[in-house]
C-alpha positions as CSV (number, residue, x, y, z in Angstrom):
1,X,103.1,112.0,83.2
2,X,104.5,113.8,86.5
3,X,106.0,111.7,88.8
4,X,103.0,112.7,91.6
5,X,100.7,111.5,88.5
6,X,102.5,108.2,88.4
7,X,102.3,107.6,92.1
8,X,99.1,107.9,92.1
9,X,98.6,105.6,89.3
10,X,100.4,103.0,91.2
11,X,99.0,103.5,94.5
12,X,95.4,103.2,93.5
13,X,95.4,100.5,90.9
14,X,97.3,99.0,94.2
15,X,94.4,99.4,96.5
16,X,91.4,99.4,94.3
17,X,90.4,95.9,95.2
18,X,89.6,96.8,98.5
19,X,89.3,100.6,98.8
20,X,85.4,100.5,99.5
21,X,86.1,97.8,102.1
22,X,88.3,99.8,103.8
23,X,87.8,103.4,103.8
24,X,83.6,101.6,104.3
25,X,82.8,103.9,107.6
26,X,84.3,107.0,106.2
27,X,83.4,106.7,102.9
28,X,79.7,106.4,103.8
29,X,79.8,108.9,106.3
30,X,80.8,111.4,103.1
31,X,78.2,109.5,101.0
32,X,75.7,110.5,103.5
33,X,76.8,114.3,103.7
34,X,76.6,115.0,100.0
35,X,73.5,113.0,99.6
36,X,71.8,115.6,102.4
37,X,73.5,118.5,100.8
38,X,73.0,117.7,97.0
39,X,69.9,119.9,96.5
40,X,69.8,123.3,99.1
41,X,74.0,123.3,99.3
42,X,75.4,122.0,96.1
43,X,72.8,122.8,93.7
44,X,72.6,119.9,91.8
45,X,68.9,119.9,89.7
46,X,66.7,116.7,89.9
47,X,67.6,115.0,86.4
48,X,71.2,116.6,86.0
49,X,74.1,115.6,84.5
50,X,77.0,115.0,86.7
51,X,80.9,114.3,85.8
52,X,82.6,112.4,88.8
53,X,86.0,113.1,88.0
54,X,88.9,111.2,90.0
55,X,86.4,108.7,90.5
56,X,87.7,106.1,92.1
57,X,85.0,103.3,93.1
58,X,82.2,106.0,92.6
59,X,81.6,108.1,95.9
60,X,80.3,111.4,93.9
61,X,78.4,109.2,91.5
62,X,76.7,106.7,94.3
63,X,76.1,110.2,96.6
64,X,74.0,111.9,93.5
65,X,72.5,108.8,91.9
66,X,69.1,109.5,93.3
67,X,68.8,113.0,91.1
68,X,71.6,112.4,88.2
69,X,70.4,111.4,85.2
70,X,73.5,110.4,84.4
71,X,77.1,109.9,86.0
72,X,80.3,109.6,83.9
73,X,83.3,109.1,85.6
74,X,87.1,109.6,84.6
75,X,89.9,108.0,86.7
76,X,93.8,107.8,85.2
77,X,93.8,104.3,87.4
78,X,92.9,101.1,85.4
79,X,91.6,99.4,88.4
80,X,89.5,102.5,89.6
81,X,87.8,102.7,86.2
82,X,86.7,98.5,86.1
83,X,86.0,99.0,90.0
84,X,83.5,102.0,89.3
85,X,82.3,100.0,85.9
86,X,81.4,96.4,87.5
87,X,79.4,98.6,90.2
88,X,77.5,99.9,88.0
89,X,76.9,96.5,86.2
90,X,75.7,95.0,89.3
91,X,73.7,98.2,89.9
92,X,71.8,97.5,86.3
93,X,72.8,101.1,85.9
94,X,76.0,100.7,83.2
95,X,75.8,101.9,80.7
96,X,73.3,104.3,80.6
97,X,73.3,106.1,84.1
98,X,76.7,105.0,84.7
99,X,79.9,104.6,83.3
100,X,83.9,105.7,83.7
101,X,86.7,106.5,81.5
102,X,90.3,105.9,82.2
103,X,92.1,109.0,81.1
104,X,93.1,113.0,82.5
105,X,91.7,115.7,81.4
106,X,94.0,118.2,83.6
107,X,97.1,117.4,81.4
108,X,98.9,121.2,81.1
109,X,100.2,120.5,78.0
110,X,96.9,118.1,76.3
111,X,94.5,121.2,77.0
112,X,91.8,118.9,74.8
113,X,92.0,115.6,75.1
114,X,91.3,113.6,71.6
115,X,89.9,110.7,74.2
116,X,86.9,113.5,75.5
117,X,86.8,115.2,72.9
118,X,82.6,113.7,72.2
119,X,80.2,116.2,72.8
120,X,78.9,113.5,76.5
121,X,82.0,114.6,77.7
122,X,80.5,118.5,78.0
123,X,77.5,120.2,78.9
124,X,77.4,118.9,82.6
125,X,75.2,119.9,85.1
126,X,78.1,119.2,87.9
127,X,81.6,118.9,88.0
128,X,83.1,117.6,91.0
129,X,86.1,116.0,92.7
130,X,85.4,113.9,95.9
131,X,88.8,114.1,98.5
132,X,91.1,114.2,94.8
133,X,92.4,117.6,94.9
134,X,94.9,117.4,97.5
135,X,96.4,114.1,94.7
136,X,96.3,116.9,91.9
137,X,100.1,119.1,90.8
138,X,98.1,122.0,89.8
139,X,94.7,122.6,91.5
140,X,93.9,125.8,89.4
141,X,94.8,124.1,86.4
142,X,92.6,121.4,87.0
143,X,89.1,123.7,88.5
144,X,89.5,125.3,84.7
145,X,89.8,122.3,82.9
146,X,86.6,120.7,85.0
147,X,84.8,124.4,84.4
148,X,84.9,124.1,80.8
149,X,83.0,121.0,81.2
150,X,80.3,122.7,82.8
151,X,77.0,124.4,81.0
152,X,76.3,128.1,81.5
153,X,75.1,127.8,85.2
154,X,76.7,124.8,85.8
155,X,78.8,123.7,89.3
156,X,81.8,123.0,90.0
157,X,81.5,121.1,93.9
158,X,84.8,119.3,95.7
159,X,84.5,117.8,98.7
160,X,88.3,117.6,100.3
161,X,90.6,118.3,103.5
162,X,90.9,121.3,105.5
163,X,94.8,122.4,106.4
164,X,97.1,119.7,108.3
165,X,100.2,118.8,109.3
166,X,102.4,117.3,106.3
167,X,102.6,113.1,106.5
168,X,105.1,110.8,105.0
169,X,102.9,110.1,102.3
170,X,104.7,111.8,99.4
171,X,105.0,108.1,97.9
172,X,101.8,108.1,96.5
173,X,100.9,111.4,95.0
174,X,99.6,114.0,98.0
175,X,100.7,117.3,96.6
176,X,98.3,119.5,98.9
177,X,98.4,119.1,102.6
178,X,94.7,120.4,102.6
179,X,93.0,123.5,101.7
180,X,91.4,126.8,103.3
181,X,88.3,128.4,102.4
182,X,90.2,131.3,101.1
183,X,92.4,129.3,99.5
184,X,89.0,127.4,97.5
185,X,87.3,130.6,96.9
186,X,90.4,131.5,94.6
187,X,90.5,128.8,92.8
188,X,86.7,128.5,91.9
189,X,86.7,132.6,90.6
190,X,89.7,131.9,88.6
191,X,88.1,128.6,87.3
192,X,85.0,131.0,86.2
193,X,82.9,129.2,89.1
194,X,82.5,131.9,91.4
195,X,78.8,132.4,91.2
196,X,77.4,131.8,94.7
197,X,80.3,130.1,96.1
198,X,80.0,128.5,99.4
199,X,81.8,126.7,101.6
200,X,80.9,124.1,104.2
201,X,83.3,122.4,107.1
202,X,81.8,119.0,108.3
203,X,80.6,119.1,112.0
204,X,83.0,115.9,112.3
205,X,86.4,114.8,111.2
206,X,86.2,111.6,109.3
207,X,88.9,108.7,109.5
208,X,89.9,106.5,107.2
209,X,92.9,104.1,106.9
210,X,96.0,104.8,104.8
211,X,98.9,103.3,103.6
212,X,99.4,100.1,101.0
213,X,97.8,97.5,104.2
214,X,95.1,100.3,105.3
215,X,96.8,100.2,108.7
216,X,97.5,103.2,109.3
217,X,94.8,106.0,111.0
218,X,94.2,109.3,109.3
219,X,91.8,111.2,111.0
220,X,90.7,114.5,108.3
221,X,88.5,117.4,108.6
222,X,86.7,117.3,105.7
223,X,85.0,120.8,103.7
224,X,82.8,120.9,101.1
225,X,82.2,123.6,98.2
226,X,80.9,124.6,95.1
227,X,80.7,127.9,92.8
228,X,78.5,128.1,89.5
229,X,79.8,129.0,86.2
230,X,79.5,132.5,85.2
């Protein structure tokens, strides 16, 4: 495991406990944006498949519940994976609707994973990454590896930062300081998700609170986009 890997391991089996309490305002704002953009923008059918990858508590999973059939999640942090799966439990949703994996399915040299190797872990409707990129070493790597994933006509969708000035937060895994929509576009047509791509900037920045004690403000503008498997 890379050492930006392991930092992120770290950090969010760290904060896990009270990520939704703390990132609350921003994290629903983006709830709230994908849940208004899940049919016309993304493309996500009513009764889909979806595979939330980078988890964390949820956010993709909680945004699409209302037209997902089903949700699994994958998250490489312990505490992520039991934070998403007790959710779901007190949902009455796990786990048939809902449920995550601890794992990584973006390994360069582990191209197919023994652990998702089942035929649930394929064959998705959507594939998508909420705010995760910018945590992952190789974000090409990782838009093939979710694009096999997909059906025929299936979409890849992330949800993540536009361009901004680097921070002192190396310590815990940001590789990417933010993204452009050329930059995106790329990555989905090398993925073989460049059907109908499009690309959305949020009318407003979003905050949230970094660091180990969540005192620190980080204000982001925030994209989101999707392509469809060719």
């Amino acid at each position: 495991m890379s050492d930006s890997l392991n930092a992120n391991r770290e950090h969010f089996n760290k904060i896990a406990a009270d990520y939704d309490k703390r990132h609350e305002k921003g994290v629903g704002q983006l709830e709230d944006e994908i849940k208004a953009s899940a049919e016309e923008f993304i493309g996500l059918k009513q009764g889909g498949r979806v595979l939330d990858y980078a988890c964390g508590t949820g956010l993709l999973s909680r945004a699409f519940a209302s037209r997902a059939s089903q949700s699994i999640g994958i998250d490489l942090a312990e505490s992520m994976v039991e934070a998403y799966n007790a959710k779901a439990k007190s949902e009455g949703t796990f786990p048939d609707k809902k449920e995550a994996y601890l794992g990584n399915i973006t390994l360069p040299g582990d191209p197919s994973p023994e652990a998702f190797s089942d035929p649930k872990f394929y064959n998705f409707d959507l594939a998508g990454v909420g705010a995760g990129f910018h945590h992952f070493d190789d974000t090409t790597l990782s838009a093939k590896r979710l694009s096999e994933r997909l059906k025929a006509g299936g979409v890849l969708f992330i949800l993540d930062f536009l361009p901004h000035a680097p921070e002192a937060t190396g310590a815990y895994g940001v590789t990417h300081h933010g993204f452009t929509e050329d930059n995106v576009r790329k990555m989905f047509e090398d993925a073989g998700c460049g059907g109908e791509f499009a690309f959305k900037k949020l009318k407003e920045p979003i905050v949230f609170w970094a660091g180990e004690k969540g005192d620190r403000r980080m204000e982001r503008s925030v994209f989101l986009a999707r392509g469809a498997k060719l």
